[in-house]
C-alpha positions in Angstrom: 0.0 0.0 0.0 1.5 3.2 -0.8 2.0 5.7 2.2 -0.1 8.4 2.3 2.2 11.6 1.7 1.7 14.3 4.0 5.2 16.1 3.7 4.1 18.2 0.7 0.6 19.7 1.3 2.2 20.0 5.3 5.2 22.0 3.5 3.4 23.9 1.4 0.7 25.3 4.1 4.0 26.4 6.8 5.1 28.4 3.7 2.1 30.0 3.0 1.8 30.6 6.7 5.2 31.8 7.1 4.5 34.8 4.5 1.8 35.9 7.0 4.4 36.9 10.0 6.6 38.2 7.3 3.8 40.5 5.6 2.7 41.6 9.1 6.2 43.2 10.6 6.7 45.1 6.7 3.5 46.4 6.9 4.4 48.0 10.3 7.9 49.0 9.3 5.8 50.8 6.5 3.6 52.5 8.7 6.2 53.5 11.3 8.0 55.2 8.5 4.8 57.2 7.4 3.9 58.3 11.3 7.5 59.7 11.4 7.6 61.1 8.0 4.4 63.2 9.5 5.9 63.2 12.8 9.0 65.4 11.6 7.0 68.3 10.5 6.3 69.0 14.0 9.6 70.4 15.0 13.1 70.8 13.5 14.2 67.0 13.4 17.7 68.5 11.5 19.1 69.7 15.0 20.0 67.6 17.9 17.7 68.4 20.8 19.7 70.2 23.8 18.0 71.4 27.1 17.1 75.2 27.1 19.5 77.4 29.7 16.2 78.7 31.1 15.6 75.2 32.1 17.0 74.9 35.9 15.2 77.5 37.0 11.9 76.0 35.7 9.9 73.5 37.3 13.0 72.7 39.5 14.2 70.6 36.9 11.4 69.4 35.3 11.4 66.6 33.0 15.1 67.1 33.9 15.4 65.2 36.8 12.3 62.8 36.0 10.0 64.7 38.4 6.6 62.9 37.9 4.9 64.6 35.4 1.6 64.8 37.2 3.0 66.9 40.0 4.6 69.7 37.2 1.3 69.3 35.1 -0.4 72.5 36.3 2.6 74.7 35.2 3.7 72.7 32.1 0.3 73.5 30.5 0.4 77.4 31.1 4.2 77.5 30.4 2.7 75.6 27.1 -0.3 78.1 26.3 2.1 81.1 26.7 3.8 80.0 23.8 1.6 78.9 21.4 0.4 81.1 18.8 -3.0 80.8 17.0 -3.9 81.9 14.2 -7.3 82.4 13.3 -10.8 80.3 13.9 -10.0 76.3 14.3 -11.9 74.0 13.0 -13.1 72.2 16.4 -16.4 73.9 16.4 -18.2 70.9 18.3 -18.2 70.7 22.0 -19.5 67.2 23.4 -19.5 63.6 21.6 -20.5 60.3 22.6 -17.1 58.5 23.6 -16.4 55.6 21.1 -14.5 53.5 23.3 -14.0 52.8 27.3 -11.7 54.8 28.9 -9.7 54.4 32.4 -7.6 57.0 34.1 -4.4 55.8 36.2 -2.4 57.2 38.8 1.0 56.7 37.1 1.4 56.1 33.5 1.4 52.2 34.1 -1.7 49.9 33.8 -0.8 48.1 36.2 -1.1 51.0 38.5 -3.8 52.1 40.3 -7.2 52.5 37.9 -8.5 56.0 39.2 -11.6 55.6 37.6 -13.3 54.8 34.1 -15.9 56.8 31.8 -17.7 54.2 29.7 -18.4 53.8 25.6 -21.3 56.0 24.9 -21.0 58.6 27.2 -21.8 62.1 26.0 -18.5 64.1 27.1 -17.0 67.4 27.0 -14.5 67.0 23.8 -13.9 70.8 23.6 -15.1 73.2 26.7 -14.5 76.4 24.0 -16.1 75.3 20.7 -16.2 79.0 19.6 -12.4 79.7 20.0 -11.8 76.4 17.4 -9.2 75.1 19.6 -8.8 72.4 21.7 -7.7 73.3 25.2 -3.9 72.2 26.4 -4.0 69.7 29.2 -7.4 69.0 28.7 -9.3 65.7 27.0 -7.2 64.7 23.9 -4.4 67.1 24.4 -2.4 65.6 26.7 1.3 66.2 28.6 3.9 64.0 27.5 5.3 61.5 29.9 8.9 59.6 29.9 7.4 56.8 28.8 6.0 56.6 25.2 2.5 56.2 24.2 1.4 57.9 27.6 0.4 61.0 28.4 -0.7 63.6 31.7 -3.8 65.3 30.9 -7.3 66.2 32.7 -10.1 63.8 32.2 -13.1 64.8 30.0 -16.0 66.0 31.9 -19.3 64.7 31.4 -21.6 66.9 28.9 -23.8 68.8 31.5 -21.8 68.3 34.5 -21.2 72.2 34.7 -16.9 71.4 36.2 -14.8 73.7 35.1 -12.1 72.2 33.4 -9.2 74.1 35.6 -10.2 72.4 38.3 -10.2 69.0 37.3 -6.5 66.7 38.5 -4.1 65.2 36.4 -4.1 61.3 35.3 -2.2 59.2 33.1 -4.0 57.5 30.3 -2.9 55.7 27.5 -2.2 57.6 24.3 -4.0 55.2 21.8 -7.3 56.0 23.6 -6.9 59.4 23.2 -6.0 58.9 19.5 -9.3 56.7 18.8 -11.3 59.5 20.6 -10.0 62.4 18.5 -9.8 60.2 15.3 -13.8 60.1 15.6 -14.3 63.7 16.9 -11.5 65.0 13.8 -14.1 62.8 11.3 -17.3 64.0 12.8 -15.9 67.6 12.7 -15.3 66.8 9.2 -18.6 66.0 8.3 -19.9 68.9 9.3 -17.7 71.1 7.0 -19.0 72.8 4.2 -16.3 73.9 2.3 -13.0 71.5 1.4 -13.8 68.7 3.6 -10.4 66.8 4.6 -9.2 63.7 2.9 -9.0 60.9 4.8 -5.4 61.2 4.6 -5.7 64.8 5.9 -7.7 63.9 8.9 -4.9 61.5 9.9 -2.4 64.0 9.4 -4.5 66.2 11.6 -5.4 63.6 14.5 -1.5 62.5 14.3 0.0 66.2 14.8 -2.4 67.5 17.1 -2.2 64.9 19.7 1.2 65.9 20.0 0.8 69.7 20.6 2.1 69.8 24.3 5.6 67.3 22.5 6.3 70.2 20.0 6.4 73.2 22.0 8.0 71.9 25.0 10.7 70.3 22.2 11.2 74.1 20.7 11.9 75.3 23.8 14.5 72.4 25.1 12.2 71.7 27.8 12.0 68.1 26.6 12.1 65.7 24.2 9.4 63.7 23.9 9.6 59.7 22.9 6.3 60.4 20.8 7.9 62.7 18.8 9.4 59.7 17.0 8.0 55.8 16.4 10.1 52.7 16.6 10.8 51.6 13.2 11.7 48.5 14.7 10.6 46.6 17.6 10.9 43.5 19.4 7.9 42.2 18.2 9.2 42.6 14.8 12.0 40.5 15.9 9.7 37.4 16.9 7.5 37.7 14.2 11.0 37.7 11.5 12.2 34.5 14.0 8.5 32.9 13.6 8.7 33.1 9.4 12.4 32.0 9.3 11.4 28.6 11.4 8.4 28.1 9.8 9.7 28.7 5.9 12.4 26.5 6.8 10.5 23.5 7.8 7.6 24.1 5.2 10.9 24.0 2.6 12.7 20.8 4.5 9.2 19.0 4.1 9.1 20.0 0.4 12.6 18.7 -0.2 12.3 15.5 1.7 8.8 14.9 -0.6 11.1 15.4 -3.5 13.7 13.3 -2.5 11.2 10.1 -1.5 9.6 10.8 -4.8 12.9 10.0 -6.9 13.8 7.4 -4.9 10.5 5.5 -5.9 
């Protein structure tokens, strides 16, 4: 009875397997490259960053000597404000959304930490307290501080639509930056919905939602008060690594199978 040959349809499905954790890392790599292409047009990428010599009398260090960046929070923001200059009407003309997604607040920018508390998927919130202006407020909702640690960031908790707070008064929490993102990703589209004239392209609303985020990062970077890690994206990371590690073993075995299959098959 001849053996029933599983080597080759074994072989062939690791390969075609294997091109799935090698597509997955380049398609990454790709979009890495894109974030800091748009990423570098926030601030003068061509100059090494060096610490302002304003800086030790500010904040008594500051990000300097890793003072948490909750407890400098309050001054950061005004020192931020102060030097931003606005130009015109912005186009953040509505106030409150429902929130697309959960959200939790932690006392150190760590989930693992202490979860202060959560605003739940659905909930009408504040998004901007000053539609009229056009601008989002430092500090406050989606634009956040930035922390040592990428992909976090120091920043006041929305406020519930009708809760009459007032958006000074509110603490500083940590939360993580890709919720924020989400949240201003729909708020950026709804906004966009509503215009009349030139709409944004899809690309442009990413653009938007990308640069804006990082408001608070390109100031304090112009004025060497610190360089932020989300002023730049990994183009390579150690997932990449075992995903590269996972397509070498498994193209290697799909081709040993395929060889071995070949080999029987001319010894027959």
């Amino acid at each position: 009875m001849e053996r029933k040959r599983w080597k080759k349809p074994t072989g062939v499905i690791l390969l075609l397997v294997s091109f799935f954790f090698l597509i997955w890392p380049g398609f990454r790599v790709w979009k890495a490259a894109e974030l800091n292409a748009v990423l570098k047009n926030l601030y003068d990428s061509s100059k090494e960053f060096t610490y302002s010599e304003l800086y030790t009398s500010f904040l008594q260090g500051g990000y300097c000597k890793n003072i948490p960046v909750k407890d400098m929070a309050g001054e950061l923001t005004k020192y931020v404000d102060s030097n931003t200059v606005i130009g015109g009407a912005g186009p953040f003309s509505l106030e409150t959304m429902e929130l697309p997604v959960d959200i939790t607040y932690y006392s150190a920018p760590d989930t693992d930490s202490q979860a202060v508390f959560e605003i739940s998927m659905g909930t009408e919130i504040v998004v901007n307290p000053q539609p009229e202006g056009g601008w989002m407020a430092n500090g406050y909702g989606c634009v956040g501080l930035p922390d040592y640690t990428r992909g976090w960031r120091c920043v006041r908790p929305f406020m519930e639509a009708g809760s009459g707070e007032d958006p000074e008064e509110l603490p500083y929490y940590y939360v993580p930056m890709e919720d924020l993102e989400t949240i201003l990703r729909q708020y950026v589209h709804k906004v966009n919905e509503n215009r009349e004239i030139a709409p944004w392209s899809a690309e442009q609303e990413n653009l938007f939602v990308e640069q804006h985020l990082r408001n608070c990062d390109s100031v304090l970077y112009s004025l060497g008060i610190f360089s932020s890690p989300d002023l730049s994206y990994p183009i390579w990371d150690t997932w990449d690594t075992v995903l590269l590690g996972v397509f070498i073993v498994l193209f290697l075995a799909g081709s040993i199978l395929l060889l071995l299959e070949k080999e029987e098959r001319n010894e027959r």
